[in-house]
C-alpha positions in Angstrom: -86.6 55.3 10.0 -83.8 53.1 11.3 -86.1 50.0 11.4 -86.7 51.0 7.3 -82.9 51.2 6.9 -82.4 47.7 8.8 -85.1 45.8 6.5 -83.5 47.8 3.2 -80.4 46.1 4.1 -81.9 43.0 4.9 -83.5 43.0 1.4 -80.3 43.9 0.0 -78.4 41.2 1.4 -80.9 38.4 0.5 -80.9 39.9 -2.8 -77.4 39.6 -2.9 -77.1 35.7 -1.6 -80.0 34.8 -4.3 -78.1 36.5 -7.1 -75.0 34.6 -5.8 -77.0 31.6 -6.1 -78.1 32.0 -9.5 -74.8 33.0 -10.3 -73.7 29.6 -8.4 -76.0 27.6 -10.6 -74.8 28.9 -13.9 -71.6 28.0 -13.7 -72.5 24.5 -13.3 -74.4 24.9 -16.3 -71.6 25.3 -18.3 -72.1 23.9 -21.5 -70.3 20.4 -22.7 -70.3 19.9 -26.1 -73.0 22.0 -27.3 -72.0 25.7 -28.5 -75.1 26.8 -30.2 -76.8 29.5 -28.7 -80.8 29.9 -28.8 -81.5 31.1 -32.0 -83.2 34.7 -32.5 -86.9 35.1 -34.3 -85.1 36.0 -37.5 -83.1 33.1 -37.7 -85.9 30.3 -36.5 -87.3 31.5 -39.7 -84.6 31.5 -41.9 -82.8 28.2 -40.2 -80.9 25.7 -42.1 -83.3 22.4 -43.3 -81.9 20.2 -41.1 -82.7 22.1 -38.2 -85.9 22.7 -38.9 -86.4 19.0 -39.8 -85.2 18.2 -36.2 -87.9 20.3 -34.7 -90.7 19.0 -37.0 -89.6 15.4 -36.2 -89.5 16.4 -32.1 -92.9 18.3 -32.1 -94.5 15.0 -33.3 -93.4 13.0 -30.0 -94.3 16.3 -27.5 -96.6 14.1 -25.8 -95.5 11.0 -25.9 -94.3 8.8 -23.3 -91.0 7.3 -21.6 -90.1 3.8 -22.1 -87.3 3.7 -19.1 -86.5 0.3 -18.9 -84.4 -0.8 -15.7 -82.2 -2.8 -18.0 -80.6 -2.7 -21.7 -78.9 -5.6 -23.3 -78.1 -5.6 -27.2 -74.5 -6.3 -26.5 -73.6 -9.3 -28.6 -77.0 -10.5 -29.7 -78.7 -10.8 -33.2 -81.9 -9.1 -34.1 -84.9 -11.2 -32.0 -82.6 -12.5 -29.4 -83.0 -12.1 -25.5 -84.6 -8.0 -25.1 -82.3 -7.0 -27.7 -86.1 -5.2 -29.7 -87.2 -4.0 -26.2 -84.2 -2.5 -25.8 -83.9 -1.0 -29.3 -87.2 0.5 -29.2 -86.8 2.3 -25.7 -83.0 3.4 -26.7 -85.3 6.0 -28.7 -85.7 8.0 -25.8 -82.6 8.8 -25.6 -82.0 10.0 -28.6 -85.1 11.8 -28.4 -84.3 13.7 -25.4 -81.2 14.9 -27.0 -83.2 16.2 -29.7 -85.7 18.1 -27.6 -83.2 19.6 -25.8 -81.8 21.1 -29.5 -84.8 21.9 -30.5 -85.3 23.8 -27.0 -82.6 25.7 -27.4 -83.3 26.7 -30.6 -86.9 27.5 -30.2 -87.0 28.3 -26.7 -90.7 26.2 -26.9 -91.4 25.4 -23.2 -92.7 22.2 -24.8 -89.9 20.2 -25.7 -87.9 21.2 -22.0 -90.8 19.8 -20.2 -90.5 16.3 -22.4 -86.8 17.0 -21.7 -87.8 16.7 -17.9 -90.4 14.5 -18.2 -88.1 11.9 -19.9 -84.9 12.4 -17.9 -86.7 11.9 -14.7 -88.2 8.6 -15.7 -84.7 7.1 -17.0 -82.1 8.6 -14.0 -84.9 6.9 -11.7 -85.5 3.7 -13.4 -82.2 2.9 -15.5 -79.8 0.9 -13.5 -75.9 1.4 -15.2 -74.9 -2.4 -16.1 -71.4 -1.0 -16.7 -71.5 -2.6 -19.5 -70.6 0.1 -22.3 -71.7 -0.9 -25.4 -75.5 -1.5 -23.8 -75.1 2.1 -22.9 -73.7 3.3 -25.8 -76.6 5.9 -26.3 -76.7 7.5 -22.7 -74.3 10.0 -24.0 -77.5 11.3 -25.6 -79.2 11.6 -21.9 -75.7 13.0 -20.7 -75.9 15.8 -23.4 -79.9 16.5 -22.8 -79.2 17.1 -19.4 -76.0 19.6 -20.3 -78.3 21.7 -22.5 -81.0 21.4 -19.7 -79.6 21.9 -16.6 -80.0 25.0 -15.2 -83.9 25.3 -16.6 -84.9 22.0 -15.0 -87.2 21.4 -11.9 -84.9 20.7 -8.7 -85.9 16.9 -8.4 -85.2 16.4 -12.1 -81.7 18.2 -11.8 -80.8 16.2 -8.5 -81.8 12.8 -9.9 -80.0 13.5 -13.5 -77.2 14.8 -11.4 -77.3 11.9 -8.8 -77.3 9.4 -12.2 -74.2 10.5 -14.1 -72.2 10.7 -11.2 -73.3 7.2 -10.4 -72.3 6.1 -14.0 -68.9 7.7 -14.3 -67.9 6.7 -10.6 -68.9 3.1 -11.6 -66.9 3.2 -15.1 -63.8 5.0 -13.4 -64.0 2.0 -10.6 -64.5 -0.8 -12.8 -61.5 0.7 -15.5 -58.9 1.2 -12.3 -59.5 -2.2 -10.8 -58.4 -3.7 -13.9 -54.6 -5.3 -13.9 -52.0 -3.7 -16.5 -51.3 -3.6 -19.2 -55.5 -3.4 -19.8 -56.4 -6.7 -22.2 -59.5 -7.5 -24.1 -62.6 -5.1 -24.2 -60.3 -2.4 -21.8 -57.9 -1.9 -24.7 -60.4 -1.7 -28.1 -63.9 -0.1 -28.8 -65.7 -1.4 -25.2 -62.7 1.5 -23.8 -63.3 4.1 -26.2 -67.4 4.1 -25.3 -66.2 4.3 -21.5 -63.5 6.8 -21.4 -66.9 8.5 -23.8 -69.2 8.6 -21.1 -66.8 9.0 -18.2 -65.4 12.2 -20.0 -69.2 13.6 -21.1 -70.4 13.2 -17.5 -67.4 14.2 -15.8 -67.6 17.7 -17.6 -71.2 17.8 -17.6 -71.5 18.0 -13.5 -68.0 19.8 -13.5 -66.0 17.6 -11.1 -63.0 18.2 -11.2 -61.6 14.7 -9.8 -63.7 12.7 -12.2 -62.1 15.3 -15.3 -58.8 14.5 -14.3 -59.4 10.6 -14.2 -60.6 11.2 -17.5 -58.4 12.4 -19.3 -55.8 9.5 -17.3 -58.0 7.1 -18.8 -58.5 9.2 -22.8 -54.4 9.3 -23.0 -53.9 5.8 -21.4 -56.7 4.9 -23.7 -55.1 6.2 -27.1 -51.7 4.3 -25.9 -53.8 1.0 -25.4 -55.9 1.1 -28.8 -53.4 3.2 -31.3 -50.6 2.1 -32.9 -48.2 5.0 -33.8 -49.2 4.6 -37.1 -52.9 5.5 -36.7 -54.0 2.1 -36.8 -56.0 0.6 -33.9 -56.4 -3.0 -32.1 -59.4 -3.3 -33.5 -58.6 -3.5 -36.8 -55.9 -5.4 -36.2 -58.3 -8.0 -34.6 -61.2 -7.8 -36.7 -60.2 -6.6 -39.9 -62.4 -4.2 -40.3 -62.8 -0.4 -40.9 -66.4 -0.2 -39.3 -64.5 -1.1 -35.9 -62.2 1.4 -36.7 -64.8 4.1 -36.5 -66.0 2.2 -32.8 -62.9 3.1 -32.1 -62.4 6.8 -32.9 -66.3 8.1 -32.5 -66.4 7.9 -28.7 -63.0 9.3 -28.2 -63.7 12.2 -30.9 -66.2 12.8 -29.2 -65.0 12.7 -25.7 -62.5 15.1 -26.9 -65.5 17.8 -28.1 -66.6 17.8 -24.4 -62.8 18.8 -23.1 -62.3 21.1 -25.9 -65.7 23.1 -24.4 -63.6 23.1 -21.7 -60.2 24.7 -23.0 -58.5 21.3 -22.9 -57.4 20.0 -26.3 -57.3 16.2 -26.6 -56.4 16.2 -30.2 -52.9 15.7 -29.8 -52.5 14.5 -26.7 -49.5 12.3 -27.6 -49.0 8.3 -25.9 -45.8 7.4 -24.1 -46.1 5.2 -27.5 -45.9 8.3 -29.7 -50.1 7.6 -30.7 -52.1 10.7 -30.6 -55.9 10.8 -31.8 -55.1 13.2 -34.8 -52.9 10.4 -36.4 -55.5 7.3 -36.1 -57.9 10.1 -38.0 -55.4 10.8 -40.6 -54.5 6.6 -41.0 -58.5 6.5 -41.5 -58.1 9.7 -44.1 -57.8 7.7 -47.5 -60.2 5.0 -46.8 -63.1 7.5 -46.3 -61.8 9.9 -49.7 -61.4 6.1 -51.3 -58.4 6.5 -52.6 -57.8 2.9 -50.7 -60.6 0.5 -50.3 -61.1 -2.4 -48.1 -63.1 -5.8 -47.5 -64.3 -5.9 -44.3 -64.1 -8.8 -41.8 -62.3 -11.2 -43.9 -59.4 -12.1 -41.3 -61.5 -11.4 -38.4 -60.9 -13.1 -35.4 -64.0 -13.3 -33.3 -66.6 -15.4 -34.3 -69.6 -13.2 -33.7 -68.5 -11.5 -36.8 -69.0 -14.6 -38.9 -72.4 -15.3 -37.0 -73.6 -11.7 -38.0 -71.8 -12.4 -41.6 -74.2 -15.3 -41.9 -77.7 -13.7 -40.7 -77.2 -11.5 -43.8 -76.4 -8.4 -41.7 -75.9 -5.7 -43.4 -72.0 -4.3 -43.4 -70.4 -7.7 -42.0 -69.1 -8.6 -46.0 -67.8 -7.1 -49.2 -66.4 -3.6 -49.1 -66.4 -0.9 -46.7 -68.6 2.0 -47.6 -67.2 5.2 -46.7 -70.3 7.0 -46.0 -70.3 4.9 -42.9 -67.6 7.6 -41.3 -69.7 10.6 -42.0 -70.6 11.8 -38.6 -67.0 10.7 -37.7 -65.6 13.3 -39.7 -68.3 16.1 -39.0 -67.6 15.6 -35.1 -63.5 15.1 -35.8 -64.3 18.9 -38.1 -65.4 20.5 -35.1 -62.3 20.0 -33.0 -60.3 20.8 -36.4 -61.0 22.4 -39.6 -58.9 20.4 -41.7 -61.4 17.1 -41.5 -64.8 18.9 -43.1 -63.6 18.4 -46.6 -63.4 14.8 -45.6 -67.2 15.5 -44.1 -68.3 17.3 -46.8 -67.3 14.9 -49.3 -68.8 11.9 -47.1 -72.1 13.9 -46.3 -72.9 17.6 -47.9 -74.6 18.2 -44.2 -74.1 17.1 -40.6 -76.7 15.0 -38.7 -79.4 17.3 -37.9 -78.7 16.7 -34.0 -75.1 18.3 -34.6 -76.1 21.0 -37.6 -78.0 23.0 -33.8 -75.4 21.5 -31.4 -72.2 22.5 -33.2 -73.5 24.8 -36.0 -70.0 26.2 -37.1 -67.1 24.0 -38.2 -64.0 24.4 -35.9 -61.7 27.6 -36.8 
């Protein structure tokens, strides 16, 4: 009888430390950016068109393939030029593993988490970070697979996803802090906003709390750098152009989505300047409604612009179209209510990849 007693406690405490565990692994699964929950039978059938648009479009790529490259390059180049295609075309993956992790969580189809896997485990075991930010742009689309994912993903795929970002962000927080100040050039205008982006997705994404703290250093030292107290940013003052102005404000509206999941509100986090990110939105306000217009890239001054001007690239003349800050304003919405007008006068719906990630405009 006492031998029965000793193994009932045994049993008891083992299934004590593997409930602690899976308690343990849960709370690094806390999600990022993403609030929706899986959706019930009820409302799979009864979801909005854009949702189920973004599951059609992922079951048609179940079984296809990773393209992992090693290296990206589109930075700077013209269409043709060096692996700017290559890169393009394998880019999709990303992209594609974002949405297969929505369509995931909406369905709950075992199907498009093992492509999640499947895809993550090729690129955070092929993909070596260049550091070079707007190359990686589009990893924030891995970083947010692998939030939604985490916790349901085979141990080696976790570890190496795991492994990746916290190579990335250590790299970007580096390469930022060795830099002399005041930061110059690409550390001050839309090259920053894409790399305080990524560090502050991955930093909240693995949950470290050293990496968090750096970024929000970086996000405030950031909005100082690019913002003028008036809303307006260097990059407009240096090229002259309102599509830069949205390079400017995506990432870092979207870096603050991630801390706002995590009870911090980067909204109006104020400059030693006086800049915040609430006030570059408003500046940016009456071009999108069009109640002031502007022709883009006429006083630029970087030459590319005139290069891409004169391959007859769409966007690089004439006047701003407003449309172009649509997902601007349906990400800025979800960190505050008073931007979906803007949103919904830009575009009636969200992107379907944020219509299942952030389903409810911010209260």
């Amino acid at each position: 009888m006492a031998r029965k007693v000793r193994e009932m406690k045994r049993t008891s405490r083992f299934t004590a430390m593997a409930l602690l565990c899976m308690c343990s692994l849960s709370a690094h699964a806390v999600m990022n950016l993403c609030a929706a929950p899986a959706m019930q039978t009820s409302e799979r059938t009864n979801a909005d068109p854009g949702v189920k648009a973004l599951v059609k479009m992922v079951q048609s790529h179940v079984n296809d393939q990773p393209k992992a490259r090693a290296h990206l390059h589109t930075e700077g180049t013209l269409p043709h030029e060096g692996i700017r295609d290559e890169s393009i075309d394998a880019e999709k993956d990303l992209s594609l593993m974002r949405d297969a992790a929505l369509a995931w969580r909406a369905t709950g189809d075992e199907r498009y988490l093992r492509l999640v896997g499947r895809f993550l485990f090729a690129w955070t075991t092929t993909y070596q970070p260049s550091f070079n930010p707007i190359d990686e742009i589009n990893f924030e689309s891995l970083i947010l697979a692998y939030d939604m994912t985490a916790s349901a993903l085979p141990v080696k795929t976790r570890n190496a996803a795991n492994a990746f970002i916290t190579k990335m962000v250590d790299g970007y927080i580096a390469d930022i802090d060795k830099q002399p100040r005041p930061l110059t050039g690409t550390y001050r205008n839309n090259w920053q906003s894409h790399r305080v982006k990524l560090v502050a997705m991955g930093a909240f994404t693995i949950d470290d709390r050293k990496m968090i703290n750096a970024a929000q250093r970086l996000f405030v030292e950031h909005i100082g750098d690019n913002i003028a107290p008036d809303g307006s940013t260097v990059d407009f003052a240096e090229r002259d152009a309102l599509r830069y102005v949205t390079y400017d404000l995506q990432p870092l509206v979207t870096a603050a989505l991630a801390a706002r999941r995590h009870n911090r509100n980067w909204l109006p986090e104020r400059a030693p300047s006086g800049a915040t990110l609430a006030v570059a939105l408003n500046w940016l306000t009456p071009y999108a409604l069009g109640t002031q217009t502007h022709n883009e890239f006429v006083h630029s001054s970087v030459p590319f612009d005139a290069k891409r001007r004169e391959a007859g690239l769409p966007g690089f003349s004439g006047q701003w179209d407003p449309k172009n800050a649509a997902e601007l304003f349906h990400l800025a919405a979800r960190l505050d209510g008073r931007y979906a007008p803007v949103a919904l006068r830009l575009a009636p719906a969200p992107p379907a990849w944020l219509a299942v990630c952030l389903p409810l405009p911010a209260r």
